[in-house]
C-alpha positions as CSV (number, residue, x, y, z in Angstrom):
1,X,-6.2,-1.6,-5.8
2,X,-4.9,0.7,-8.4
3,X,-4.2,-0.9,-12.0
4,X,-1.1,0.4,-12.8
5,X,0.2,-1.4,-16.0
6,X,0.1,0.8,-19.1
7,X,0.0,4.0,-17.1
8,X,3.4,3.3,-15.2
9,X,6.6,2.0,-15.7
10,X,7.6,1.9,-12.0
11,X,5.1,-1.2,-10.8
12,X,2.0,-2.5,-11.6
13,X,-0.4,-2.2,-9.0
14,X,-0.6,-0.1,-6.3
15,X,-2.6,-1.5,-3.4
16,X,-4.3,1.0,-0.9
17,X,-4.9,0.6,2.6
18,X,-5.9,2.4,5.8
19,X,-5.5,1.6,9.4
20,X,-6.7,3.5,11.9
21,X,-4.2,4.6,14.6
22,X,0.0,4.7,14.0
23,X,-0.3,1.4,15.6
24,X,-2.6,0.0,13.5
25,X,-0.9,1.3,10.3
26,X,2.6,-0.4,11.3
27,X,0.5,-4.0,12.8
28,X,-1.0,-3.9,9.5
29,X,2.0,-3.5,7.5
30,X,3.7,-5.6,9.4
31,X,1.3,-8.8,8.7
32,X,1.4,-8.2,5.0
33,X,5.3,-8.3,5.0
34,X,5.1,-11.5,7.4
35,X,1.9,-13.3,5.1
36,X,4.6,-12.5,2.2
37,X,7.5,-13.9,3.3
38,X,5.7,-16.9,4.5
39,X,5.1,-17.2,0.5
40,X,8.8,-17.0,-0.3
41,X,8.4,-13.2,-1.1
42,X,10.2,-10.0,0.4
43,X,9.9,-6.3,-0.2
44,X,12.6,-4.8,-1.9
45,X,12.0,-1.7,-0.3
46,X,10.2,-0.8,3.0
47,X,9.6,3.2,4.4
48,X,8.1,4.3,7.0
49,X,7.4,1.5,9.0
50,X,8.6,3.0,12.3
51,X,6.2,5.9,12.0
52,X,3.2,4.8,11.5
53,X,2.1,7.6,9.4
54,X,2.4,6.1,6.0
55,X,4.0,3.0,5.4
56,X,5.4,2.0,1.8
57,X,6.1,-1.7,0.5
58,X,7.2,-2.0,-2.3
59,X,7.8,-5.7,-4.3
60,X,8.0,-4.7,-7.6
61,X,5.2,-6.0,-9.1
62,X,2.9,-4.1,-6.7
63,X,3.5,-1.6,-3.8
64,X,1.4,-1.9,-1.0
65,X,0.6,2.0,0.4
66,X,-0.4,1.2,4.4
67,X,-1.7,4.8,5.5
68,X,-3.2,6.7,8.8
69,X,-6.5,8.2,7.6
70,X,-5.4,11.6,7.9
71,X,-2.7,11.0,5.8
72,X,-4.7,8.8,3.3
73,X,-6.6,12.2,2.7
74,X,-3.7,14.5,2.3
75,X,-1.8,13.0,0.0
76,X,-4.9,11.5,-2.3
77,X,-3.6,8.6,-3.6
78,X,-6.1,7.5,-5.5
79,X,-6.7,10.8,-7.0
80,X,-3.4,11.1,-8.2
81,X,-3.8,8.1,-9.8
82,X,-7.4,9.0,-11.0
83,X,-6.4,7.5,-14.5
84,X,-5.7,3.8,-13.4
85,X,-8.9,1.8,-13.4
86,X,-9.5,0.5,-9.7
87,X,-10.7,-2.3,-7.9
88,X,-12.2,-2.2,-4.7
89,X,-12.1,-5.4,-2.3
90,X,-15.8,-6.3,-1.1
91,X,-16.4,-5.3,2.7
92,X,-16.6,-7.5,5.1
């Protein structure tokens, strides 16, 4: 997780996650906007679902970033973001 506030007026976290196949990407995505909306919440914005490539979703608060690995290392996220103090979840 990326902490956003302070550095960005467009949301205020940016959560960061990689599947490992298209498939994987899109199931993943998929059960965060399902785990969501059993919570009463809904994106406001979803892209890229169908593709499996890199999938955005965005609640306003915090965008959830669901990529392929490959992709995860083009684009660099977290680099881009190198400013925003980060929190990394514990693995399991």
């Amino acid at each position: 997780m990326l902490d956003l506030r302070g550095i960005s007026s467009a949301t205020d976290w940016f959560v960061v996650a990689s599947g490992t196949s298209d498939v994987h990407v899109r199931a993943i995505a998929e059960r965060v906007l399902e785990g969501l909306r059993e919570s009463d919440e809904s994106a406001s914005h979803v892209e890229g679902l169908q593709g499996g490539r890199w999938v955005l979703l965005d609640f306003i608060d915090f965008v959830v970033h669901v990529f392929h690995p490959q992709a995860r290392v083009f684009y660099q996220l977290e680099n881009l973001w190198g400013d925003a103090p980060r929190w990394d979840a514990p693995q399991e």
